[in-house]
C-alpha positions as CSV (number, residue, x, y, z in Angstrom):
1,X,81.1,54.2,111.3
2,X,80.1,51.4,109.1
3,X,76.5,52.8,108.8
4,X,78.2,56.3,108.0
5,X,80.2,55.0,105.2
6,X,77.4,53.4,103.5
7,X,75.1,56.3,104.1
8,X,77.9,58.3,102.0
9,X,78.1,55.8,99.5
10,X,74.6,55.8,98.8
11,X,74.3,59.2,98.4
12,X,77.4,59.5,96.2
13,X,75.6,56.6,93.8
14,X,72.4,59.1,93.9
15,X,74.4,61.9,93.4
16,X,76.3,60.5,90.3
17,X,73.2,58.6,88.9
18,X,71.5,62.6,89.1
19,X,74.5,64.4,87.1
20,X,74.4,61.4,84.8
21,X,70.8,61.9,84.1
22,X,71.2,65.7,83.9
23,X,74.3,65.7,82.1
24,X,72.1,63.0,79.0
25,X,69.2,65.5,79.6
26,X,72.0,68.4,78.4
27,X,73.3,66.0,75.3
28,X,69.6,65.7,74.1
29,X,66.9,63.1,74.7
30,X,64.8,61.6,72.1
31,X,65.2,61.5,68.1
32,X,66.3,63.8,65.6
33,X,65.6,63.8,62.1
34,X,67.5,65.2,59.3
35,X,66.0,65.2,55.9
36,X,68.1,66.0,53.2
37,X,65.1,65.8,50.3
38,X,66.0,65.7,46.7
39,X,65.3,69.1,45.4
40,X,67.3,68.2,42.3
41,X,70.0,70.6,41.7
42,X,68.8,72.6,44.8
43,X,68.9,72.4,49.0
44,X,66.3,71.7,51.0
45,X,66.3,70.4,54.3
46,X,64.1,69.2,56.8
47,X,64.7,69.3,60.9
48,X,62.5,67.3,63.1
49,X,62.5,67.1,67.2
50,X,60.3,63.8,68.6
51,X,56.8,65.0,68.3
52,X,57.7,68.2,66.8
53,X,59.3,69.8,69.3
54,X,61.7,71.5,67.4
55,X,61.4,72.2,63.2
56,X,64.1,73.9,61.0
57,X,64.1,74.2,57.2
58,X,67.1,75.1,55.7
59,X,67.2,76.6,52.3
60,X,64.0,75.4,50.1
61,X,64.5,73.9,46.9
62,X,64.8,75.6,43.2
63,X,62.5,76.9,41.0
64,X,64.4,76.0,37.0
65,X,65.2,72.4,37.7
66,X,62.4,69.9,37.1
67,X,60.0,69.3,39.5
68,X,61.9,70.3,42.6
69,X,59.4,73.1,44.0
70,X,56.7,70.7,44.0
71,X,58.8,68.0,45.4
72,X,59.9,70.4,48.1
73,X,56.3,71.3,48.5
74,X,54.7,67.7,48.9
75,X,57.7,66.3,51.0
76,X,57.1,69.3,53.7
77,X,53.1,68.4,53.4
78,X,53.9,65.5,54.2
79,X,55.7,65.9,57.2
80,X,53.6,68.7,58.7
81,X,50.2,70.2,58.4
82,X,49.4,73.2,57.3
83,X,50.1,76.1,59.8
84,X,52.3,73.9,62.1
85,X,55.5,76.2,63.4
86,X,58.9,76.0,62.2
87,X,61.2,77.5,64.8
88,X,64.0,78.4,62.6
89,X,64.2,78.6,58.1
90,X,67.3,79.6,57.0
91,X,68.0,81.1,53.4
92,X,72.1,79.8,53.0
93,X,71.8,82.8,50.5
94,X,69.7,84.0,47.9
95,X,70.5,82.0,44.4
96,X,67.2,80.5,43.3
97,X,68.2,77.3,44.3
98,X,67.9,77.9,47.4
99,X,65.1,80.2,48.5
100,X,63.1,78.7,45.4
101,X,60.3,77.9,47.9
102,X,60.9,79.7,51.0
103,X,58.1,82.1,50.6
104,X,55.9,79.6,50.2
105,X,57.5,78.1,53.5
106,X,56.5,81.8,55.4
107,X,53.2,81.7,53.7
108,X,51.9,78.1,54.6
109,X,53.8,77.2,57.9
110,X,54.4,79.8,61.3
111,X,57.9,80.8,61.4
112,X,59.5,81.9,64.1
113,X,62.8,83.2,63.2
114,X,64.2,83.8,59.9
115,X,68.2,83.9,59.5
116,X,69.7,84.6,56.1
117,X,73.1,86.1,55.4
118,X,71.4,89.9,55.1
119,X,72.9,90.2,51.2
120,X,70.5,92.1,48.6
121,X,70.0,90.1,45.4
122,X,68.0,91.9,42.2
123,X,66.0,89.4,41.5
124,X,62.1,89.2,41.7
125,X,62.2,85.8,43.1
126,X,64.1,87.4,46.3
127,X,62.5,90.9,46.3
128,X,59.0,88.8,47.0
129,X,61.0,87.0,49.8
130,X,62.0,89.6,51.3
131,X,58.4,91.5,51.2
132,X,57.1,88.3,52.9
133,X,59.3,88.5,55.4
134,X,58.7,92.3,56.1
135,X,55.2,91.4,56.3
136,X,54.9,88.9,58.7
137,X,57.5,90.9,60.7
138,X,54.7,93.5,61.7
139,X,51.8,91.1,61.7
140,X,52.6,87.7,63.0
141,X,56.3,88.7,64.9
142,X,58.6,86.9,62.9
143,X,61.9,87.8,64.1
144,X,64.5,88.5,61.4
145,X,67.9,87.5,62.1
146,X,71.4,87.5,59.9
147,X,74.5,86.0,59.6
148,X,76.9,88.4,61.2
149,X,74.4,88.8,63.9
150,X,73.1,85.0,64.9
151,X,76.1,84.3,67.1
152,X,76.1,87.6,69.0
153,X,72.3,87.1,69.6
154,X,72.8,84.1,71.8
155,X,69.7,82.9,70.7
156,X,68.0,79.2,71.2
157,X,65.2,79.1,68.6
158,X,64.5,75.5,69.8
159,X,64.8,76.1,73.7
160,X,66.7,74.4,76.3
161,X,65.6,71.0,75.4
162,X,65.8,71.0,71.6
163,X,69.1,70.9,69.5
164,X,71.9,73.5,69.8
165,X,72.1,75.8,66.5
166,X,75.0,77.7,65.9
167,X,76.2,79.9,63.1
168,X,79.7,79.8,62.6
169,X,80.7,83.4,61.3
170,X,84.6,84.0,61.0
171,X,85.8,87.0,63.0
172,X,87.1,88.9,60.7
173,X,83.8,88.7,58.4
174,X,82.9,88.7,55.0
175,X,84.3,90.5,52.1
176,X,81.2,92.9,50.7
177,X,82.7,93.3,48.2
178,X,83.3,89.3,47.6
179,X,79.6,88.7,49.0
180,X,78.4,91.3,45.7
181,X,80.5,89.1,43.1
182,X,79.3,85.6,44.7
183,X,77.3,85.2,47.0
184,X,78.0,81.7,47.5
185,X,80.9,82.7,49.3
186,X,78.4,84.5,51.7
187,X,76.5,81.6,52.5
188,X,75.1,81.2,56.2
189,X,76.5,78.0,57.3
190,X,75.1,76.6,60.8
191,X,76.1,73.9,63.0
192,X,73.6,71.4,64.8
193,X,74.3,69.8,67.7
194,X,72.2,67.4,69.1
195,X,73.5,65.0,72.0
196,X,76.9,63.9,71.2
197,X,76.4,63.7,67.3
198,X,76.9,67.1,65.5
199,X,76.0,68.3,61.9
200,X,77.2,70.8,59.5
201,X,75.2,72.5,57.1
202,X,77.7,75.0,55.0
203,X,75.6,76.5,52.2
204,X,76.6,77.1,48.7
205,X,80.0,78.1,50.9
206,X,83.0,77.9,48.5
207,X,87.0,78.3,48.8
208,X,87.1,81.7,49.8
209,X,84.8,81.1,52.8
210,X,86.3,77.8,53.7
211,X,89.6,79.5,54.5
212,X,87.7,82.2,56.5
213,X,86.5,79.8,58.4
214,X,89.7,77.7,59.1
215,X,92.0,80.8,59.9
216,X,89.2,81.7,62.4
217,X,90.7,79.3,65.6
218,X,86.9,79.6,67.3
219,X,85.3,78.3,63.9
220,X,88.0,76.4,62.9
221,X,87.3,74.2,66.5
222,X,83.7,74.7,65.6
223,X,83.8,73.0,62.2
224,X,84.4,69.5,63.0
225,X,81.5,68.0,62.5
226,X,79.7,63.4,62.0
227,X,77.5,64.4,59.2
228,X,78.5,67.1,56.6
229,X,76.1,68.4,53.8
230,X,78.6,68.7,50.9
231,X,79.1,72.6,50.3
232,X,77.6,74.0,46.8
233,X,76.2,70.3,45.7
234,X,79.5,68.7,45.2
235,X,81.2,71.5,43.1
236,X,85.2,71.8,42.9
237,X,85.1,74.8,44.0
238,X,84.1,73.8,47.0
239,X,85.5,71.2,49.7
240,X,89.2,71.9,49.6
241,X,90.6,69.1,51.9
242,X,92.1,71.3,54.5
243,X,88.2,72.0,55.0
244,X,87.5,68.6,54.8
245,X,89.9,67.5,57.2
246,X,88.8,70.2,59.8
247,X,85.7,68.6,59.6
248,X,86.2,65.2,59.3
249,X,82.7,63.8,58.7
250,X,82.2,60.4,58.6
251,X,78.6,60.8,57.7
252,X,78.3,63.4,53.9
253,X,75.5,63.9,51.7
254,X,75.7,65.9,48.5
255,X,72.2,66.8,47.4
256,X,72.5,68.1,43.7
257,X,70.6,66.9,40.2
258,X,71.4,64.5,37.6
259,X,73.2,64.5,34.7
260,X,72.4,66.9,31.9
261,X,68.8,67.2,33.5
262,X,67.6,70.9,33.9
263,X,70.4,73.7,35.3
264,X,72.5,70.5,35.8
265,X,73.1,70.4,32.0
266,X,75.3,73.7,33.1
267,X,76.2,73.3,36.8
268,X,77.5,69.2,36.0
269,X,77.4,68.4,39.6
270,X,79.1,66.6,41.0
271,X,82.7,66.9,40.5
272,X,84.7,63.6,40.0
273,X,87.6,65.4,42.1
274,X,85.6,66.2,45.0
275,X,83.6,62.8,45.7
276,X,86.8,61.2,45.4
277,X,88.5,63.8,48.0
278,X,85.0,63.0,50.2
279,X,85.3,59.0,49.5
280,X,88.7,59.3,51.8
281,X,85.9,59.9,54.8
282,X,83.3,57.3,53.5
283,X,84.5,54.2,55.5
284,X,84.5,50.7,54.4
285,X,83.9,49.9,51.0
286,X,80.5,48.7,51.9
287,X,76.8,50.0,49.7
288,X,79.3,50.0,46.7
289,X,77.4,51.9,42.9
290,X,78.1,54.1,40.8
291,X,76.9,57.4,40.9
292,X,77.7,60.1,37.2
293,X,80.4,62.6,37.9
294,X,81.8,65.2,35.9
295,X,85.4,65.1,35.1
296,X,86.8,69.1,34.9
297,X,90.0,68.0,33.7
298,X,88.6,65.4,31.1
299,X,85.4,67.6,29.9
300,X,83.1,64.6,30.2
301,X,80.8,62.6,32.8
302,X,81.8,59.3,34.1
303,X,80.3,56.4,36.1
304,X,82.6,57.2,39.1
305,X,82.1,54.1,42.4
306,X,81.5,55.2,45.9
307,X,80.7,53.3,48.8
308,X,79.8,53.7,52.4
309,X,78.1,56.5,54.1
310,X,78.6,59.2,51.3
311,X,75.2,59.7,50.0
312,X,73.6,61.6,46.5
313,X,70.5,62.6,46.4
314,X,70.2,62.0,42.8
315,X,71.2,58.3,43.0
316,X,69.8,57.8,46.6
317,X,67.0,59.9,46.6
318,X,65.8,61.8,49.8
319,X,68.2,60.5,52.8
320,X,66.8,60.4,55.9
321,X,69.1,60.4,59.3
322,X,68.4,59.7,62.7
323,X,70.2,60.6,65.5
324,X,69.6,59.8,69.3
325,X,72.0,61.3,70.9
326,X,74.7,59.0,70.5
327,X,74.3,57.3,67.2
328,X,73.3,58.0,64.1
329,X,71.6,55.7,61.5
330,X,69.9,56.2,58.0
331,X,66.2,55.2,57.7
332,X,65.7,53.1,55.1
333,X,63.1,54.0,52.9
């Protein structure tokens, strides 16, 4: 009996010790980078798997603000060689600050699957896009994919072992109409999930889609989120704090230009009201400066402090965070 028990007892150890391994193996082994490069008044994002496993590029710089295609362009040289595959690029939507480079993404790396939020914009910039990616449809099989369909499509652009992507699409969709007027408010926004450690990456995504997205219970659940790329570069109009309590980030990163340099001489990004709504997230008071912030109310730029992990690309340059699965740290550069 004796010899029974510890025969059971060994093979419940085994057993446990296997669905412990499997269920880490599920949660995601290995590092996971997320670049969030300064474009200047622009996104631009970089995804890396260990080794290159897995590659996403979300949105991809501007083409007005100073230097930011050619900063986009060097930091992804960089990183990869020429030709190397990208699994997944994603156009948020199609304002120039955000597709500013992406043709020159299809044209240099191997796509696999492009998502955008399937909205036609008049411009030349996005009409080249858009022939780009109707070329390499037919010769190299890039597979075309959009907002309202991403989540129905089941897909896993990175396979089993590589993050889980998600677009969070409300059920009742998007306004047309809405999406014609601004298309910020159309924006593709995606969630990351890699291990235990999640990220949200909401576009140009403004009020209006914010409170799609909160009276939608399944992307409402979805939204919460450790690391957050501030919506629409740190705009009021973005942020509202029932969307940032939903999310509750304690990782955020607004990537936008500086002060009265290029479009940011319009745009004044970012808002004094919504770093100090995001400073309520930021943790200890630790990494105190001061960043410029435009005051709406006020009509005027002021040296406004912030502190722990809140994080401005035109103060802080490109931020770099790792994930392993469990934890997440910034590299420091």
């Amino acid at each position: 009996m004796k010899r029974l028990i510890a025969v059971l007892l060994i093979l419940g150890v085994l057993c446990f010790a296997a669905l412990e391994s499997s269920s880490l193996l599920a949660q995601g082994s290995g590092k996971l980078a997320i670049h969030f490069i300064n474009v200047g008044q622009a996104d631009g994002i970089l995804i890396t798997q260990d080794d290159s496993q897995c590659v996403i590029v979300i949105d991809a710089g501007d083409t007005r603000y100073p230097s930011s295609a050619a900063h986009f362009k060097a930091y992804l040289t960089q990183h990869m060689a020429q030709g190397a595959d990208i699994d997944l690029a994603v156009a948020t939507h199609p304002h120039s600050d955000h597709i500013g480079s992406m043709q020159w993404v299809l044209e240099t790396y191997s796509v696999k699957t492009y998502l955008d939020n399937g909205q036609d914009h008049h411009t030349k910039l996005y009409t080249n896009l858009m022939e780009t990616v109707k070329q390499q449809k037919h010769s190299k099989g890039l597979e075309h994919v959009t907002y309202d369909d991403f989540p129905k499509s089941k897909q896993k652009p990175c396979g089993a072992n590589g993050p889980k992507i998600e677009a969070l699409y409300p059920e009742e969709g998007l306004d047309p109409d809405l999406c014609e007027k601004q298309q910020n408010n159309c924006s593709v926004v995606t969630k990351l999930t890699w291990g235990q450690t999640t990220f949200l990456f909401p576009g140009d995504a403004e009020h209006e889609e914010e409170e799609l997205l909160l009276n939608d219970p399944q992307t409402k659940d979805a939204l919460k989120a450790d690391v957050l790329k501030v919506a629409h570069h740190g705009s009021d109009t973005s942020s509202d704090p029932k969307f940032l309590e939903a999310v509750n980030a304690s990782w955020m990163v607004i990537s936008s230009g500086e002060k009265n340099i290029g479009t940011n001489k319009r745009y004044k990004h970012p808002r004094l009201s919504t770093v100090r709504y995001l400073l309520e997230y930021a943790g200890d008071e630790t990494n105190l400066h001061r960043i410029d912030t435009y005051d709406a109310n006020k009509r005027r730029w002021k040296k406004e402090p912030i502190w722990g992990q809140l994080f401005v690309t035109a103060y802080d340059d490109s931020v770099v965070l790792i994930s392993d699965g469990v934890k997440i740290i910034k590299e420091q550069r």
